[in-house]
C-alpha positions as CSV (number, residue, x, y, z in Angstrom):
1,X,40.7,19.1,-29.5
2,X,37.1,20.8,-29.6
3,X,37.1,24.2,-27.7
4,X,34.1,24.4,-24.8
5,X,31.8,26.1,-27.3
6,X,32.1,23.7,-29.6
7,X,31.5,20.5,-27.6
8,X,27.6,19.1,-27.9
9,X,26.1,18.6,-24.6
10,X,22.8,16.9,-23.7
11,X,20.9,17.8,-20.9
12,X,18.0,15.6,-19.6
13,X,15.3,16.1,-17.2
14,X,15.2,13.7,-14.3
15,X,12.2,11.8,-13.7
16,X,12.9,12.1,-10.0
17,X,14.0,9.0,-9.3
18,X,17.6,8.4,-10.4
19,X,17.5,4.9,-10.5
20,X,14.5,4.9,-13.2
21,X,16.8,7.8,-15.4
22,X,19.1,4.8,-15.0
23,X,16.9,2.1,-16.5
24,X,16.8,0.1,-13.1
25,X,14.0,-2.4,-13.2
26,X,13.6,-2.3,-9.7
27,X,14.0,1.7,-9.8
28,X,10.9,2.2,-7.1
29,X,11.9,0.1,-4.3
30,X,15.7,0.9,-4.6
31,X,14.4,4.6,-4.6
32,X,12.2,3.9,-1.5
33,X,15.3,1.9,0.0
34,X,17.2,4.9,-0.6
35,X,15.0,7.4,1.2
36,X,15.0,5.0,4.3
37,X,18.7,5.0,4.6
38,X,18.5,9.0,4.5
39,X,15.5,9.3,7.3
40,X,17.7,6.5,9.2
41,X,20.9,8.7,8.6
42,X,19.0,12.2,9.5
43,X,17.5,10.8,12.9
44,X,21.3,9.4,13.8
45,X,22.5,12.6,12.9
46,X,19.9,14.7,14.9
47,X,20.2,12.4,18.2
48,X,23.7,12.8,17.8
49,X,24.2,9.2,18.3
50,X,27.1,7.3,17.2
51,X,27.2,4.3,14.7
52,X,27.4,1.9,17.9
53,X,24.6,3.4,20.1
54,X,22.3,3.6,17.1
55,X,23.4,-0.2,16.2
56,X,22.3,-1.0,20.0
57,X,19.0,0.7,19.6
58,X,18.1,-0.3,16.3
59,X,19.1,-3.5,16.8
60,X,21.9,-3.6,14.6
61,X,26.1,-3.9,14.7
62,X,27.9,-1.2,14.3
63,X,29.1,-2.5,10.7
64,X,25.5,-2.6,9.6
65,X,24.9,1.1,10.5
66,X,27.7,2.0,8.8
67,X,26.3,0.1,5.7
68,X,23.2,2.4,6.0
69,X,25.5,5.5,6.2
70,X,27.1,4.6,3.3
71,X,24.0,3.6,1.2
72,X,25.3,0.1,0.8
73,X,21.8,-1.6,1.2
74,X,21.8,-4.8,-0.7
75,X,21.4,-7.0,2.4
76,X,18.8,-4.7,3.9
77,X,14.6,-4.9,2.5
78,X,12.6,-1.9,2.7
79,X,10.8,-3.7,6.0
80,X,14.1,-3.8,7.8
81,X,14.8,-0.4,7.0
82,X,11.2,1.1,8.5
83,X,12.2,-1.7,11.4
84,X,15.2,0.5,12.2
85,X,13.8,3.8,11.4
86,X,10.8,2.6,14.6
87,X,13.3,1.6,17.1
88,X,15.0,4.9,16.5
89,X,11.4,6.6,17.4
90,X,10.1,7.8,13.7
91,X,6.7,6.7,12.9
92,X,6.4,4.8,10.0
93,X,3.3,5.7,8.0
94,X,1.9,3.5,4.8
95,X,-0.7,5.3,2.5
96,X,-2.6,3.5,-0.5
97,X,-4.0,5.5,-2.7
98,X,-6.5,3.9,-6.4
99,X,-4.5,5.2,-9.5
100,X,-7.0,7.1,-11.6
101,X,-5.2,6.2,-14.9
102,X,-5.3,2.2,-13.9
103,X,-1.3,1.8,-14.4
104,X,0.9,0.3,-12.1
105,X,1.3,2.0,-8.6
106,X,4.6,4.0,-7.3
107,X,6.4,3.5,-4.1
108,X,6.9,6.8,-2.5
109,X,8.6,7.7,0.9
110,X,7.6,11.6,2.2
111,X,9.5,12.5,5.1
């Protein structure tokens, strides 16, 4: 059995979005998917709302928000998600910007 000292670790610096580190060919828009379900999950949190009255005024069953809370997205698209996050009062702002470099663009969410 190798002793701690002896055991060969990697370490690898993130890109930032976990889902590219993963080699997910979609890794921008499940990353942007992601970051909805966390502003969606904040703004529950800070009205203090439960699961049911945030379903009622997002529009959505009780089931679904709880989906959101637990990140299970699949049957959600990143228009849905801003959908919610408006009923629940956030502004939803969308920013192009011209790469420089020419390359593909990114998909970004600030909050």
């Amino acid at each position: 059995m190798p002793q701690d000292d002896e055991k060969n670790v990697i370490f690898r610096r993130s890109s930032g979005n976990v889902f590219a580190d993963l080699g997910l060919e979609n890794a921008d828009e499940l990353l942007v998917k992601a970051d909805l379900a966390h502003a969606i999950n904040e703004e529950i949190r800070a009205r203090g709302l439960t699961q049911a009255d945030a379903g009622q005024v997002a529009g959505l069953t009780q089931p679904q928000v709880s989906n959101i809370a637990r990140m299970k997205l699949d049957d959600f698209s990143q228009e849905r998600l801003q959908t919610v996050l408006r009923r629940l009062g956030v502004d939803v702002e969308i920013t192009l910007h011209r790469r420089s470099d020419g390359g593909i663009g990114t998909l970004k969410v600030f909050a």
